[in-house]
N, C-alpha and C positions, 0 to 999 in steps of 0.2 A: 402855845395856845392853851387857854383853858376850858376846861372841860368843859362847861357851859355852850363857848365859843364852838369850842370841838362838835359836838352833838347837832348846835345849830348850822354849819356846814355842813355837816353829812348828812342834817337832815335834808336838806335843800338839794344836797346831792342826789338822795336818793327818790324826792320829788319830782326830779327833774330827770332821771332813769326812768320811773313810771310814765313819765309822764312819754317821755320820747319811744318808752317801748309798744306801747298799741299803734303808735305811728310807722314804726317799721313793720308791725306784723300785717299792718292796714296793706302797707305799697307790697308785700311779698305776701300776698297770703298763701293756705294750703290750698291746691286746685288739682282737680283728678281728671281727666278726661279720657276718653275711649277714640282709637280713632282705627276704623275699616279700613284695609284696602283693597283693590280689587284683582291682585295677584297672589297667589299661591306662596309660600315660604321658600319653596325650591329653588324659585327665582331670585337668587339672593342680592341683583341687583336692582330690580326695578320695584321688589319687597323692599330691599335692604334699604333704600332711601328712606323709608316712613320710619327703619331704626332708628338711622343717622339722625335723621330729626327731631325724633324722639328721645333718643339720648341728648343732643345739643341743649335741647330746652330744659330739663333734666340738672346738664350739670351748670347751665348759666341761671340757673335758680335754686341752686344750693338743694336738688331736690324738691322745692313747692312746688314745683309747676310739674308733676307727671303725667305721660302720654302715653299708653299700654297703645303699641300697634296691635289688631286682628290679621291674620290674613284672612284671604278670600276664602266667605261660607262660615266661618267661625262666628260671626253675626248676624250678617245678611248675606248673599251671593254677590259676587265680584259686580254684576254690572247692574245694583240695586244700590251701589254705594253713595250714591247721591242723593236719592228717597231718603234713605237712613238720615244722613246730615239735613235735608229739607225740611221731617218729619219731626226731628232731634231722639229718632233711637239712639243717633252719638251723635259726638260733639262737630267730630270731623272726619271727614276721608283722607286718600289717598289713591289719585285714578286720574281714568284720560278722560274729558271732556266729552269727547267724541262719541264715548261711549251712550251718550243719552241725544244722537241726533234723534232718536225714533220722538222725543219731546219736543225740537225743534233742531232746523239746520243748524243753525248760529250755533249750535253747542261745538261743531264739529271743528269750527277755525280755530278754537283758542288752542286744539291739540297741533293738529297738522292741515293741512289744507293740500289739497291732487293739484301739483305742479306748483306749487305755494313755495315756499321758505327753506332754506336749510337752516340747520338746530341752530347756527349765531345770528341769523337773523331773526327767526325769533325769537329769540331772548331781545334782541333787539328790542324789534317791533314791538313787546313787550314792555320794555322797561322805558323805551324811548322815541318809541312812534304812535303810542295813545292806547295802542292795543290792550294793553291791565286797568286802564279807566271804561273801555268798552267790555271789554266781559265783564265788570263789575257791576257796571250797570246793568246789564243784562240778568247775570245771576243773580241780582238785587231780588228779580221777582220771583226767585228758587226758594227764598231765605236761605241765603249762603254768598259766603265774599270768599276769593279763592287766590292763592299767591304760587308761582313759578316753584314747581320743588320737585325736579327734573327733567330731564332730556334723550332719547334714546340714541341720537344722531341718525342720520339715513340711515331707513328700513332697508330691506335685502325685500327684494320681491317676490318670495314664499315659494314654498313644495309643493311641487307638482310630481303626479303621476303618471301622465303622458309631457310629451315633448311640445307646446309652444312654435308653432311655426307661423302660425297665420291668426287672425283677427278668425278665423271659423274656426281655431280650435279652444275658443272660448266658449262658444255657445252651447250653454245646457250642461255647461261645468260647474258645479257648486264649489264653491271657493267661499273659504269661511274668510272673511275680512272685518275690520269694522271702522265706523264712521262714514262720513259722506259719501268715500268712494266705494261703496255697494249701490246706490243709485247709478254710477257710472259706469261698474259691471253689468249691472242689469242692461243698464242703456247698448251695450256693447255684446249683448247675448245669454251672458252668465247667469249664475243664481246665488247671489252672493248669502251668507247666512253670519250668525252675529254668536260666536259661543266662548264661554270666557276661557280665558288659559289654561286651567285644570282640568278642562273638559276635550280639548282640543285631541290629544293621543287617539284618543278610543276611538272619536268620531272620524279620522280618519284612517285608522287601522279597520274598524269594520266599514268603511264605504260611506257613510253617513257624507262627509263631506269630497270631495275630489280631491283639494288643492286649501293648503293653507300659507298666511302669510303671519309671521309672530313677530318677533324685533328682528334678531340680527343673530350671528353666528354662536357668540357665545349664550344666550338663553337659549337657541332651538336645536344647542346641541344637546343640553341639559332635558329639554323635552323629548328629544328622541325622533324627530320627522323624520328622520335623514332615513331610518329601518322600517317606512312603508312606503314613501315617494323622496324618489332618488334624484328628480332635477330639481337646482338651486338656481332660483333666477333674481336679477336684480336687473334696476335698481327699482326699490319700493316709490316708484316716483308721487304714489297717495300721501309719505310720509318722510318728507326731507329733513325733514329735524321732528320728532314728537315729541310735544311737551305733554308733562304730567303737573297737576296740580295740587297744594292742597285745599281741601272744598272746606271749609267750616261757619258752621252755623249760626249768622247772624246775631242771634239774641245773646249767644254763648260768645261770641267775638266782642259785642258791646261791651259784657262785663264785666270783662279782664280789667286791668291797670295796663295803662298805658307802657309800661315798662317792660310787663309781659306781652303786647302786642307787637312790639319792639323784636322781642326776641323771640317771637314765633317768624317774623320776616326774615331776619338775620337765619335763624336755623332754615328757614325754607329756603334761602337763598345759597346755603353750603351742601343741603343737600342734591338741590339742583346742580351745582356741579361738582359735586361727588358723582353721582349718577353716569355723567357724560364721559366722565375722565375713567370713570372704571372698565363704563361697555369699548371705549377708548384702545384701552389697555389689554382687555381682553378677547377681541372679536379678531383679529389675525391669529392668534394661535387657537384657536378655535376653526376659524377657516381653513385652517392648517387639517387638523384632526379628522374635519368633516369632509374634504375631498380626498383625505387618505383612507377614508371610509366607504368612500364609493359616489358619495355627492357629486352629481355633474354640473358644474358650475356654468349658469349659461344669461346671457346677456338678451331681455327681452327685445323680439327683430325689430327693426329700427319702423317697419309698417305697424306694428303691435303697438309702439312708443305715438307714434302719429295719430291711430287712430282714435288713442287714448285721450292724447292732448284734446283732438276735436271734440270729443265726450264731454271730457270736464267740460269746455268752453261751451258748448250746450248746456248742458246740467246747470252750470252758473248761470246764464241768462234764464233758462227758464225758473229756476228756484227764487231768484234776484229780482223776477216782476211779479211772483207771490206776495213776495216778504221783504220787506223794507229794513227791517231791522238785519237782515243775512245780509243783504247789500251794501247798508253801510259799514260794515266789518270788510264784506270784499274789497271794497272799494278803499279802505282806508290796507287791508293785506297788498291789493295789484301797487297801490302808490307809492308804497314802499319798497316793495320789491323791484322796482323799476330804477329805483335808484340805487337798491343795494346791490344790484348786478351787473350796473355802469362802473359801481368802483371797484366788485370781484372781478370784472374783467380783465381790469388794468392790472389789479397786483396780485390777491388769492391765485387765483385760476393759471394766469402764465409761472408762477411760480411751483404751482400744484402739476402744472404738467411738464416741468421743465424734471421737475425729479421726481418722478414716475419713468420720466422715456430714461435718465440717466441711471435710476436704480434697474432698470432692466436689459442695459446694456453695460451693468453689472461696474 
């Protein structure tokens, strides 16, 4: 080739480098974001998913797209984290829905609902019964769209200080809980109270609260309940699967590239089960620890369970002829779950107790 020739190739070569590099820095650009969540760092699972997510997007962005998680109070307090994304102090959270029923019921289904779902159905009911096009529209008016990015699986039904025998030794018991089913304590006698995770220790070491309920055996042993109230009751029937979300800030979701909105789903979607598969993994040898510790392990009475169910089912009617918008979330939760417990009966459930009764007869 001659030199002429030569120059005019790589000039065109090198035209056409310029020319294609502001286009890749366009689709990948540098994006920083802050994101709260409303757990403490201690808790290294139900923390640990806003990592996970955090690093996925991280490394499926060669680095442009970074995500600094906060824990809870490092920005704003654990159950302010939605304010914060609404307001845009940051971009996004990491939190339970539930947490903001005092703003409306309807917040409270998307996490868990009292007698509601276990953690695979809603993921379901999420991904494939409408449920993520109805809270979207709903947190539409938050300024904030919110995607699946964890699970705790059934709660354990909290520390107690006295013993649980009767529907009257609820009454005038402060039991710290949160989301919809503190109306249904109350309904039921109690005095339910709302305080976030890191605050939980103290308040019931000095009295402040009675009885608390958190996730499950591996988090509440890391909290420590077990060394001022010694009965451990289950099942958390307010919280049969609880999902966590990520909440992020409409204006801030717009202006991503599509590529990047992409893989904020994909990472919400790994962290969500990362999440499940950990507390999974860890919550038996943890139940292990904690009844070798002294926790007395005890099964809510079956009148306790009854008179509960009848609560929520009150509570639901009466909140359902308020609010229109709570209702049609119920109503689209009950219809689903009607048919997702016609087919756990058939095959989950006879399966689930056939080895149980056989691992225990060893």
């Amino acid at each position: 080739m001659k030199r002429r020739q030569f120059l005019g190739a790589a000039g065109a070569g090198l035209a056409t480098a310029a020319l294609a590099a502001p286009a890749i820095a366009q689709s990948n650009p540098q994006v920083k974001w802050r994101l709260t969540s409303s757990f403490p760092k201690s808790l290294d699972t139900i923390f640990g998913a806003a990592e996970v997510f955090a690093k996925s997007v991280a490394e499926a962005t060669d680095n442009n797209f970074q995500i600094q998680a906060f824990a809870a109070g490092e920005i704003v307090p654990g159950l302010q984290a939605a304010d914060a994304v609404q307001n845009g102090t940051v971009e996004m959270a990491h939190t339970a829905s539930y947490y903001y029923v005092g703003k409306d019921p309807t917040f409270a289904m998307f996490t868990a609902q009292p007698f509601g779902l276990n953690s695979r159905m809603q993921t379901s009911w999420m991904y494939f019964g409408g449920a993520l096009d109805l809270a979207n529209a709903f947190y539409k008016k938050y300024n904030f769209i919110a995607f699946p990015a964890g699970n705790t699986g059934t709660q354990m039904g909290g520390w107690f200080r006295k013993e649980i025998k009767t529907v009257d030794d609820l009454k005038g018991l402060k039991f710290r809980t949160a989301g919809f089913n503190g109306q249904i304590f109350s309904r039921m006698g109690a005095v339910p109270q709302q305080v976030a995770g890191g605050d939980i220790y103290p308040a019931l070491e000095k009295g402040t609260i009675d009885a608390v309920e958190w996730v499950g055996p591996y988090d509440d042993e890391k909290l420590g309940f077990y060394k001022v109230a010694k009965f451990y009751y289950y099942p958390g029937w307010w919280e049969g699967g609880a999902m966590l979300h990520n909440f992020i800030n409409l204006d801030k979701w717009n202006a991503l590239p599509k590529a990047y909105q992409e893989i904020v789903r994909s990472a919400s979607d790994k962290a969500h089960v990362w999440m499940q598969a950990k507390y999974d993994a860890g919550n038996p040898q943890a139940l292990k620890r904690l009844v070798a510790n002294g926790a007395l392990l005890r099964p809510f009475p079956q009148a306790v369970m009854e008179a509960s169910y009848k609560a929520t089912q009150d509570t639901y009617n009466e909140v359902s002829a308020k609010n229109p918008e709570f209702k049609k979330v119920l109503d689209s939760m009950v219809a689903f779950r009607g048919d997702e417990y016609l087919w756990w009966q058939v095959a989950e459930l006879g399966f689930d107790a056939f080895m149980v009764r056989a691992r225990t007869r060893g």
